[in-house]
TITI-750551 format. One record per residue (C-alpha): x, y, z; residue in one letter. Coordinates in Angstrom, 1 decimal. Layout:
BEGIN
xx|yy|zz|residu
X|Y|Z|a
...
//
This chain:
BEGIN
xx|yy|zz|residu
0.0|0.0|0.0|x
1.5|3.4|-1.0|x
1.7|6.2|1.9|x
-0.4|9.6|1.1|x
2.0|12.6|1.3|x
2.7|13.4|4.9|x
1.2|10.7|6.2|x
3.8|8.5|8.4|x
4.3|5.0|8.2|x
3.2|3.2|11.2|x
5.7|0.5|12.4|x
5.0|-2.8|12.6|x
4.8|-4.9|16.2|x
7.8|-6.8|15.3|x
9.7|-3.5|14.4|x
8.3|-2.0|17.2|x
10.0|-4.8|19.3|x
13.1|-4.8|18.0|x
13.6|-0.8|18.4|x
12.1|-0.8|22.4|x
14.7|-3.9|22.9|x
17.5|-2.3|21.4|x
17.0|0.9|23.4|x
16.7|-1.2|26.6|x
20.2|-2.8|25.5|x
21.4|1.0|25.2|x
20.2|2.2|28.5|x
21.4|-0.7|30.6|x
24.9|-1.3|28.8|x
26.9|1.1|31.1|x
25.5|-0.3|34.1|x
26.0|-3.6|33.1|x
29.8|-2.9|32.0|x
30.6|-1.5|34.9|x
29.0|-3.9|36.8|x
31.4|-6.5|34.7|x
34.3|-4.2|35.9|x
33.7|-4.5|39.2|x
32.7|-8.3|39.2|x
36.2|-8.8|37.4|x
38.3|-6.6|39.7|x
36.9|-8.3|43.0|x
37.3|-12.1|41.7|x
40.9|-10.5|40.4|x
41.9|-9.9|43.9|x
42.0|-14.1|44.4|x
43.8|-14.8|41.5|x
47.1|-12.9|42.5|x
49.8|-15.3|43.2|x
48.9|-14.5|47.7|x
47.6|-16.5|50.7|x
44.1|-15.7|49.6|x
43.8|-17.1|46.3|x
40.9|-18.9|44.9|x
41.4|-20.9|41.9|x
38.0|-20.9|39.9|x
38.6|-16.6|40.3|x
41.9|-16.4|37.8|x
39.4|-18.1|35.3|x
36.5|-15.6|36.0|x
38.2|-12.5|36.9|x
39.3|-12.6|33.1|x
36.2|-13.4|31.6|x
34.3|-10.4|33.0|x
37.3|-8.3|32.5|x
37.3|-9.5|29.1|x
34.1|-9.1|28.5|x
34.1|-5.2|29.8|x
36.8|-4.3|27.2|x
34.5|-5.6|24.2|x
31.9|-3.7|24.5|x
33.3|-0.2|25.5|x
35.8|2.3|23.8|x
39.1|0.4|23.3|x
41.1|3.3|24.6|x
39.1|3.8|27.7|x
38.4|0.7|28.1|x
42.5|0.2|28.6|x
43.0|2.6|30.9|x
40.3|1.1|32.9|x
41.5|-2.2|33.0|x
44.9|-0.9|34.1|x
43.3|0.5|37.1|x
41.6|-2.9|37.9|x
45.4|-4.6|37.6|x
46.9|-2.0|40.0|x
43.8|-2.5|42.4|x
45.0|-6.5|42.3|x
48.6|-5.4|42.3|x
47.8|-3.0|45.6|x
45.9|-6.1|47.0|x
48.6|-8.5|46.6|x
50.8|-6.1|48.4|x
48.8|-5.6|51.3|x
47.7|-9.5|51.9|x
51.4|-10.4|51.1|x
52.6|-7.7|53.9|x
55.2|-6.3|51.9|x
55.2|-2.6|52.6|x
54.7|0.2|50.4|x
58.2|1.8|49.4|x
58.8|4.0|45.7|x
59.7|0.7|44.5|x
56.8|-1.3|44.9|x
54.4|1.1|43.8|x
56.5|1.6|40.8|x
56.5|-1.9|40.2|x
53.3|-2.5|41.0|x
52.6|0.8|38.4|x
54.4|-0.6|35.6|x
53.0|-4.6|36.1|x
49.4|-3.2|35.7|x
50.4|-1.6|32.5|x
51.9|-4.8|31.2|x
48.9|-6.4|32.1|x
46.6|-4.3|30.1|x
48.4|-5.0|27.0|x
46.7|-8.4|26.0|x
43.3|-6.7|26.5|x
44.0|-3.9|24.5|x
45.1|-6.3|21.7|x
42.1|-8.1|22.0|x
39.9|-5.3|21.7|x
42.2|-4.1|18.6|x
42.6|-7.0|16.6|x
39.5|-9.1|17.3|x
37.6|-7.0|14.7|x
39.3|-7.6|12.0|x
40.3|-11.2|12.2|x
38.3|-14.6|11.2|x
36.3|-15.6|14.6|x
38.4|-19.7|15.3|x
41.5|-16.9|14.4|x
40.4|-14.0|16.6|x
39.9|-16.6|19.7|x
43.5|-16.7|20.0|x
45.0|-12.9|20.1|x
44.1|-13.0|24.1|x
45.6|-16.1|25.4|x
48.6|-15.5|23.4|x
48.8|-11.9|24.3|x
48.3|-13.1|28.0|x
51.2|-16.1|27.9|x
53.6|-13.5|26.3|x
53.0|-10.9|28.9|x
53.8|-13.3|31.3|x
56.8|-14.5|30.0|x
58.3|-10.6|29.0|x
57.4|-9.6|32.6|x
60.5|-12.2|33.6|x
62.6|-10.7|30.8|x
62.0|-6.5|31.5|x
61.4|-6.9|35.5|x
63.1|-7.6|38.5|x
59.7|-9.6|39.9|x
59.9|-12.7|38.4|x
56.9|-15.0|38.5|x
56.2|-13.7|42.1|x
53.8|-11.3|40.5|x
51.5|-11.7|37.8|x
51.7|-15.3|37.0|x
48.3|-17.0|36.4|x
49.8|-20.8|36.9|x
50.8|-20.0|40.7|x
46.9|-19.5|41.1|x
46.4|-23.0|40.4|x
48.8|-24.8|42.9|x
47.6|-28.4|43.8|x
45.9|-29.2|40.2|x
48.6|-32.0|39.4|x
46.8|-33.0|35.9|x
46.1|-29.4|35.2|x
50.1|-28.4|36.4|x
51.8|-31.2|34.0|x
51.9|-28.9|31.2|x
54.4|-26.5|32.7|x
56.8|-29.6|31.9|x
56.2|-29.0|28.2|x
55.4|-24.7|28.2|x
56.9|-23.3|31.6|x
54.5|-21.7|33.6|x
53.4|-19.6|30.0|x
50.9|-22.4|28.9|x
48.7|-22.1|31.9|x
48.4|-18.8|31.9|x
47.8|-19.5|28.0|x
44.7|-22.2|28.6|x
43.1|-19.5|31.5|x
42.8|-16.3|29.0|x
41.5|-19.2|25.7|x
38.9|-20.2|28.2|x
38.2|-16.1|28.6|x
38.3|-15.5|24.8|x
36.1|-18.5|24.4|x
33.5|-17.6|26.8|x
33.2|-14.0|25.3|x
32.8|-15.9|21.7|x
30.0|-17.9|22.6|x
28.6|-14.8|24.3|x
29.0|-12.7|21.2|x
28.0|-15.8|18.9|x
26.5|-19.0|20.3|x
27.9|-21.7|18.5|x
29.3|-25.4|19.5|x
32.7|-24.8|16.8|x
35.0|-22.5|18.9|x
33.6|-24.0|22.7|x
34.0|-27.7|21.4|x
37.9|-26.8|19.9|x
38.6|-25.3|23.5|x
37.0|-28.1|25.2|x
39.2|-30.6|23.5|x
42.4|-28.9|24.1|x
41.9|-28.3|27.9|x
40.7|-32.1|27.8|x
43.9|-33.1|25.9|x
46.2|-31.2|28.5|x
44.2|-32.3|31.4|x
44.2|-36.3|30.4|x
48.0|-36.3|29.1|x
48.7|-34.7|32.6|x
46.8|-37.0|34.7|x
48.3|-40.2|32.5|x
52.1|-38.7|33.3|x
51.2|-38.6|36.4|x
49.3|-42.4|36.7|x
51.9|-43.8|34.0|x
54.9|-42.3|34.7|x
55.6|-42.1|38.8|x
59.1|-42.1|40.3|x
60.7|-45.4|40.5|x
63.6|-44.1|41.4|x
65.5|-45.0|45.2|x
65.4|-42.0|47.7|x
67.6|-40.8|50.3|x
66.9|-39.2|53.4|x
66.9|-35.1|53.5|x
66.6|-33.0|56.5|x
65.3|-29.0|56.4|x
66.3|-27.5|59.9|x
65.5|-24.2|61.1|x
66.9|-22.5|64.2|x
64.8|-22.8|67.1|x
62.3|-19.7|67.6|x
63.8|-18.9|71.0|x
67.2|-18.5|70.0|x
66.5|-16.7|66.6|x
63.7|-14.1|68.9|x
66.5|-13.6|70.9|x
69.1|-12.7|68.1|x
66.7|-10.1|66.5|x
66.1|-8.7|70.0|x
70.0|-8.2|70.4|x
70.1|-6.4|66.2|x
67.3|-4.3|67.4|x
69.2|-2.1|69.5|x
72.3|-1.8|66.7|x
72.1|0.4|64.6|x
75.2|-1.4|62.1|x
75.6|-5.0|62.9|x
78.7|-5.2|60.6|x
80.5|-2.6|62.5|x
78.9|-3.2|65.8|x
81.6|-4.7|69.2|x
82.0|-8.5|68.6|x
81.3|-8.6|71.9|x
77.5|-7.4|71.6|x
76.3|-9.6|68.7|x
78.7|-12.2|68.6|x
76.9|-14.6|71.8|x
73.4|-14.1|69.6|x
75.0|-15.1|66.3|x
76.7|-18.2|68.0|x
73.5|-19.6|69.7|x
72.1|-19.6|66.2|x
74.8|-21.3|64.8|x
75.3|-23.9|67.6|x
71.3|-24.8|67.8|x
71.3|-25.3|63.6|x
74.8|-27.6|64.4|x
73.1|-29.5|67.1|x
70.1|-30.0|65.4|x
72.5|-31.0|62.3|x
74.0|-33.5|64.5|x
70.9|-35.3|65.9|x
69.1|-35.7|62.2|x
72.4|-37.2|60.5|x
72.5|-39.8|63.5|x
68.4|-40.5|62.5|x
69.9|-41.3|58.9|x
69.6|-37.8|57.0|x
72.3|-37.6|54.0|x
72.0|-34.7|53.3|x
71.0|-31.4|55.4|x
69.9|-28.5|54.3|x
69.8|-24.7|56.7|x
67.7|-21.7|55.5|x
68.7|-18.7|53.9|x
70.3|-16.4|56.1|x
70.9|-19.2|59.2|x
73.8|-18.6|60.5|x
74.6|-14.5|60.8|x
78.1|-13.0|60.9|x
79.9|-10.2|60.8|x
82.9|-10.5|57.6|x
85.8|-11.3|60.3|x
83.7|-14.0|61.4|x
82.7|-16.3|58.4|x
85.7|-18.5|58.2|x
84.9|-19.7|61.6|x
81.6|-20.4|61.1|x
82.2|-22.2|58.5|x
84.8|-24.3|59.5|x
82.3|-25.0|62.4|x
79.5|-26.3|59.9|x
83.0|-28.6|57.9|x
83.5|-30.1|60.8|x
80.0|-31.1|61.4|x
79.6|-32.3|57.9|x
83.0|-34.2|58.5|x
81.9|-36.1|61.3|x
78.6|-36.9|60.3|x
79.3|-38.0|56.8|x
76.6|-35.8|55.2|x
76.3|-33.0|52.4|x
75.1|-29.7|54.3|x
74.1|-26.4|53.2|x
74.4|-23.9|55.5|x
72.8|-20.6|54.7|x
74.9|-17.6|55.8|x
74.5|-14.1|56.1|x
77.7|-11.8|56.1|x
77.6|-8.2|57.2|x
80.6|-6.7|55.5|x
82.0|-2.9|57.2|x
82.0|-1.6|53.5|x
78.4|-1.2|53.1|x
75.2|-3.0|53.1|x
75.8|-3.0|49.3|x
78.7|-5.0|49.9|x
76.7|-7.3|52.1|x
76.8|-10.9|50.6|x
73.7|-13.9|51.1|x
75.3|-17.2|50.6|x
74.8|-20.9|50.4|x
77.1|-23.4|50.5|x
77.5|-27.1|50.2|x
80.2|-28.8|52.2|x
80.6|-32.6|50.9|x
81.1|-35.5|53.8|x
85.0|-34.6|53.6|x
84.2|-31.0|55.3|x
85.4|-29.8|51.4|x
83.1|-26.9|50.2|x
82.1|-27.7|46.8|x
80.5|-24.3|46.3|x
79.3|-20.8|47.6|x
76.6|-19.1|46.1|x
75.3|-15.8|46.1|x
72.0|-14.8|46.0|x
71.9|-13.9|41.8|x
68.5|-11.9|42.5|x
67.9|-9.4|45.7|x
64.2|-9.2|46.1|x
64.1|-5.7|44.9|x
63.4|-2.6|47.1|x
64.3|-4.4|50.6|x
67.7|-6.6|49.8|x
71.1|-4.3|49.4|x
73.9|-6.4|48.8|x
76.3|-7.8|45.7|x
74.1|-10.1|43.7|x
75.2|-13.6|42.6|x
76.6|-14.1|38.3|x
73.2|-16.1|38.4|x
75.0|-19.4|37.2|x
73.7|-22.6|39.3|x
76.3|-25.0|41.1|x
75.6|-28.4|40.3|x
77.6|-31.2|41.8|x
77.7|-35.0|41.0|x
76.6|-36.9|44.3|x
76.0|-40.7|45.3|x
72.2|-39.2|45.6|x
72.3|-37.7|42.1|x
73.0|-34.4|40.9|x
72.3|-31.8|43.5|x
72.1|-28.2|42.8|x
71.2|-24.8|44.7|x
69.7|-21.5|44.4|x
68.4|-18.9|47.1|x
64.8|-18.0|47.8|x
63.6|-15.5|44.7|x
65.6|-17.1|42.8|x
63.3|-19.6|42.0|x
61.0|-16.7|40.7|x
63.0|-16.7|37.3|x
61.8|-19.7|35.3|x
64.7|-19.7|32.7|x
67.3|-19.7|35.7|x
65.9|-22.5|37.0|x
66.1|-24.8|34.1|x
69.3|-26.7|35.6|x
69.7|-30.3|34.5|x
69.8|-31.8|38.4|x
68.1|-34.4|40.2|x
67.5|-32.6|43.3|x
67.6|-28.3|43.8|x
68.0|-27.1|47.4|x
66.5|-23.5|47.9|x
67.6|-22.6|51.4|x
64.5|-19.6|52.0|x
63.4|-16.7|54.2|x
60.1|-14.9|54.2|x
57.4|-14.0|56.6|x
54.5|-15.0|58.1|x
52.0|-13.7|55.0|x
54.0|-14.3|51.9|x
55.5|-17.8|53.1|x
52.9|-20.4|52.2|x
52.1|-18.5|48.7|x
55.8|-18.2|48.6|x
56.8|-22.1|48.6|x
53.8|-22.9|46.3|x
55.3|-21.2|43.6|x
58.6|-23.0|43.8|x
56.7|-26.0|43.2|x
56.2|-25.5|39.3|x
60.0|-25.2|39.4|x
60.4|-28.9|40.2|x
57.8|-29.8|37.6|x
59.5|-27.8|34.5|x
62.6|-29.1|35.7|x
62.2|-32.6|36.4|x
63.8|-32.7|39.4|x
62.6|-32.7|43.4|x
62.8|-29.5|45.6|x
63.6|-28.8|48.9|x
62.7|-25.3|50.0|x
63.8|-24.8|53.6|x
62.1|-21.3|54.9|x
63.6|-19.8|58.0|x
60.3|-17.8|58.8|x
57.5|-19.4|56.3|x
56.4|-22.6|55.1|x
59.1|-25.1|54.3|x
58.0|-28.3|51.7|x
60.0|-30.4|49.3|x
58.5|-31.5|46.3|x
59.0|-34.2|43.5|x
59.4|-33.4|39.9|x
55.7|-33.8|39.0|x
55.0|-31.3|42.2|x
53.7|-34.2|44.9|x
54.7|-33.2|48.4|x
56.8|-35.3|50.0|x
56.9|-33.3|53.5|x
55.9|-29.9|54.8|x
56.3|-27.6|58.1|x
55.3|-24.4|59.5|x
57.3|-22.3|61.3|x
54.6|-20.4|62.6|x
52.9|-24.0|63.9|x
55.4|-26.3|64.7|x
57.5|-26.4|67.8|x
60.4|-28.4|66.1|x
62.3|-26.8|63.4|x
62.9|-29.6|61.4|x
61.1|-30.8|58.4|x
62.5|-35.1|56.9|x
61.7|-35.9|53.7|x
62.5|-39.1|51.5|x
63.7|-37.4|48.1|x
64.1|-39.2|44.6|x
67.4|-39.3|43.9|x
66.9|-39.3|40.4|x
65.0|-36.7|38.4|x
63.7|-36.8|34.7|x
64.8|-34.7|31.6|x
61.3|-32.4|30.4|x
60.5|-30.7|27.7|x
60.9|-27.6|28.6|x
64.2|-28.1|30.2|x
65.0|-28.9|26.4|x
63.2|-26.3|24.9|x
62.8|-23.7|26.9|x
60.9|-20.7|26.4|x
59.9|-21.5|23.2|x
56.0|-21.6|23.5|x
56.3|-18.2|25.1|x
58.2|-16.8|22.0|x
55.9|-19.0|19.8|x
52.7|-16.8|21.6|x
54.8|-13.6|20.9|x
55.6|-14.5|17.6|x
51.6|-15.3|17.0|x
50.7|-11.9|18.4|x
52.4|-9.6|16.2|x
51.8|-12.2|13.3|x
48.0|-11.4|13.8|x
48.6|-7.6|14.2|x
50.2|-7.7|10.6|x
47.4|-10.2|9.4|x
44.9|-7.3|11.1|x
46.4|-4.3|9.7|x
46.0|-5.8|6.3|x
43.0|-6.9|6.5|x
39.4|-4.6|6.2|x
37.3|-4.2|9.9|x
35.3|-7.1|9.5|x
32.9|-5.4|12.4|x
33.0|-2.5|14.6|x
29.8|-2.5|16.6|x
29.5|-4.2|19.6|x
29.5|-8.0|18.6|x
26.5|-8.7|20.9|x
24.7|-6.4|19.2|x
25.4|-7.6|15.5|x
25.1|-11.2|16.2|x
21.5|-10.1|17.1|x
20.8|-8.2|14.1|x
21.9|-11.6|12.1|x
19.6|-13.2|14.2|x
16.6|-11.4|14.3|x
17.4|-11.1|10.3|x
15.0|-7.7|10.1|x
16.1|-4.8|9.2|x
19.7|-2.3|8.1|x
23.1|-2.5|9.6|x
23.8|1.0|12.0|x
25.9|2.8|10.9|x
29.8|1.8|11.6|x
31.9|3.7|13.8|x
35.8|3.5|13.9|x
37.4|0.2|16.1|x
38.6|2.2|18.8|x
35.6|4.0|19.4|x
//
């Protein structure tokens, strides 16, 4: 029927329906984004590598997030997912009790921004790529990140690691063997970019492909770890700590100096010694129970420079006489400045010969002032298999840690907050690496660990009267694929990333409104496209 002139056209019901539920859509989507932004920050703040962490939230918390940078400006939609990532950042400080300093909030700063970067891409790129292609810009954006943050900054994996979040899923932690700690945090942001597909576009394709990949990594994990368990013998390994008393008593005696190193012998030296004559006692009585080999925390036995030769020629004698391998921890407070300062481990064979000492190769940044370590890790050859060492953050630094040895001792100290969440991330060491673990922590939890990340033993400080934790180690450890690889499915993701920017760039916008919204326009099938607005608006 043909309209008279100035007469209006009269819409019909379904039209009608169609325009009152896309303005509904347009009045609720900023509540409902920010709604997503705050849902993602809060299930962000369990999913930080600290004492509080909740699994299931790394895998939400990303989702939402996600989800909040699709459907907004890309720009500001960037600069508020940064915030959310500092909020997390701030979070994990506080639970961890670290203590604010320029340092930490710098870091913290910076590790946000860093953090931002595989949404942004996301938001970028997903528009112009083929959906089963788009799908994979996040999680490889987000495995990369990971991986440069151990490159460009001092933190390590202590911050900003999604794989730490999942301590105790053995099937799920396997992978690590064959990626590093990259390829969980890989499966966690595909599962994100997934989710928001089906959200944008319900469809079995792109959730089935995902389901059989995190199936595949799941099963081939649980089989290594059904098929595949240690068969090798084990030898007997003791962790001591110094008693509380003495060690409360120490740190009441540096509380009132104000320079230990330079300091009379005769006010710190009685504190130091009880220290070092408990741990040597202690050493003593677990060799006679049948420990081979002892190891002491970091920073045991405290000393002022003139000092350390006699300490340890205290702990070779010990060794000598007990026919073990010990590490002893030590401190050394050197007159030329706490920069000059030096953390040490070393090994002394059954001989009472020192086969190495170590320095500390990374000073947890911001609190730790002395000479670093050349970051190289001692290995030696031993009746119980090839036995290596690093100190505490150390084991932060993935690609340090990829030593072929059967059994790593990581002599520890950390705090009542940050110890438990602290020792859990060493675990994933001893699973890339193949070999067991045996994290002795002065003031935390201590645990060792065989190569596919079982505990073998555990203590708190905080909760046991008895410094001393026994474990029966493997002596023998196994060869992964990542120790022969290395970080090459983190440079593979990194290499994908910027291969699908280029593929992007050359390619037209394939959309620019919100997908949501499109993917109801194809399904209502009624009805023009809106007009189309630039990508990053």
């Amino acid at each position: 029927m043909t309209n008279l002139p100035g007469e209006q056209t009269r819409p019909s019901p379904a039209t009608a329906e169609v325009t009152k539920s896309r303005d509904r859509k347009g009045s609720s989507r900023p509540a409902a984004r920010w709604t997503l932004l705050l849902l993602g920050t809060g299930t962000s703040l369990f999913a930080v590598g600290g004492r509080w962490d909740v699994p299931a939230a790394a895998w939400i918390s990303l989702v939402l997030l996600l989800r909040f940078t699709r459907i907004g400006r890309a720009w500001s939609g960037a600069l508020w997912i940064w915030a959310a990532h500092a909020v997390a950042a701030v979070f994990w400080v506080q639970e961890s009790a670290i203590g604010f300093g320029p340092v930490v909030v710098a870091g913290a700063v910076a590790l946000a921004a860093l953090q931002t970067l595989p949404f942004l891409a996301d938001r970028l790129l997903t528009g112009r790529l083929r959906p089963g292609v788009a799908a994979l810009a996040f999680p490889a954006a987000v495995a990369a990140t990971e991986f440069l943050i151990t490159v460009v900054s001092p933190f390590g994996t202590a911050y900003g690691s999604l794989a730490v979040t999942q301590y105790g899923d053995l099937p799920l932690l396997q992978v690590v063997s064959v990626t590093g700690p990259w390829g969980i945090g890989f499966l966690i942001a595909y599962f994100a970019s997934t989710v928001n597909r089906l959200w944008e576009r319900p469809g079995w394709r792109g959730g089935l492909v995902y389901v059989a990949v995190l199936l595949t990594v799941v099963l081939a994990g649980g089989a290594r770890l059904a098929l595949a368990p240690s068969t090798a013998s084990t030898v007997r390994v003791a962790g001591i700590s110094p008693a509380r008393a003495v060690t409360d008593a120490q740190q009441a005696v540096f509380s009132k100096v104000l320079d230990i190193a330079t300091a009379p012998a005769a006010t710190v030296e009685p504190a130091m010694t009880a220290v070092e004559n408990d741990l040597l006692v202690a050493t003593r009585r677990e060799a006679a129970a049948g420990a081979k080999i002892v190891i002491w925390p970091e920073e045991a036995v405290k000393v002022q420079e003139a000092h350390e030769p006699a300490a340890v020629a205290a702990a070779q004698d010990r060794a000598r006489r007990s026919g073990i391998y010990l590490e002893i921890g030590v401190r050394v407070y050197s007159r030329s400045g706490p920069a000059h300062d030096k953390d040490e481990a070393l090994l002394i064979d059954p001989r009472g010969k020192v086969l190495w000492t170590y320095q500390k190769a990374h000073p947890i940044p911001g609190s730790e002032k002395f000479t670093p370590g050349d970051g190289r890790v001692p290995v030696a050859d031993t009746p119980y298999g090839r036995i290596a060492n690093v100190i505490c953050y150390d084991a932060d630094f993935p690609a340090m840690m990829r030593t072929r040895a059967d059994i790593m001792l990581v002599p520890s100290h950390d705090w009542r907050e940050y110890g438990a969440a602290h020792t859990e991330k060493a675990s994933l060491r001893a699973v890339e690496g193949g070999y067991s673990l045996i994290r002795q922590d002065a003031e935390g939890v201590s645990a060792a660990y065989d190569h596919e990340g079982h505990v073998l033993a555990t203590t708190d400080y905080f909760t046991t009267e008895q410094q001393t934790m026994v474990a029966y180690v493997p002596v023998r450890g196994v060869t992964t694929i990542y120790d022969r690889i290395g970080d090459t499915f983190a440079w593979l993701c990194l290499a994908c990333v910027l291969a699908l920017a280029v593929t992007a760039l050359a390619r037209p916008q394939c959309r620019t409104v919100p997908a949501e919204e499109e993917a109801q326009h194809d399904r209502d099938g009624r009805g023009g496209r809106e007009p189309q607005t630039p990508s990053g608006r």
